[in-house]
C-alpha positions, 0 to 999 in steps of 0.5 A: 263223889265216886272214887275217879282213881286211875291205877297204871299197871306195867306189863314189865315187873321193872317200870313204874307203876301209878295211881292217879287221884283227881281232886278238883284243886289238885292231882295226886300222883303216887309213883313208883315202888313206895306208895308216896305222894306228889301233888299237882296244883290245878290252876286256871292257866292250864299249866298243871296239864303239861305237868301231868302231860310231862310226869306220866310220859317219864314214867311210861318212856323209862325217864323217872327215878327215886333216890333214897338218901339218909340225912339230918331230917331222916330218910328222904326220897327225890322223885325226877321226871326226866326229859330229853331236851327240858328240865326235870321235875324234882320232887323231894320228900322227908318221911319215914321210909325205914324199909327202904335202902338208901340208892337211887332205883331207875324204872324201865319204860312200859315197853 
């Protein structure tokens, strides 16, 4: 199967860029300055689709944001995909993000 990747690049050097990869049971979306990964389950309901829908306007509106914390699990990372009149979506991840200094960085919108 060719590679369906999608890759959104901001004109502003301070919004969110992202990769999107399609797979038949999930997408992938890789968000931000740190390369990390968040997977959205396709499912028959159709659901996955508002959740896709939802985190890419975050992105492209200025509403998304990382926070890098240090805990007992080591360095983590919390992607949020804000709107204005829903919940977010939180997505936590622990990994090795040795290079990047603790704090939350907020992205601007696309334009």
């Amino acid at each position: 199967m060719a590679d369906q990747s999608i890759d959104l690049f901001p004109v502003r050097p301070d919004a969110a860029a992202v990769s999107i990869h399609p797979a038949p049971d999930w997408i992938t979306l890789s968000p931000g300055a740190t390369g990390g990964n968040m997977e959205i389950l396709v499912d028959m309901s159709g659901e996955w689709e508002s959740e896709l829908r939802f985190c890419l306007a975050s992105l492209v509106e200025g509403r998304y944001h990382e926070t890098f914390v240090k805990s007992s699990l080591g360095k983590g990372l919390t992607r949020t995909f804000e709107a204005a009149a829903e919940e977010p979506i939180v997505y936590t991840h622990y990994s090795a993000f040795d290079e990047f200094e603790v704090g939350t960085r907020r992205f601007a919108p696309y334009r």
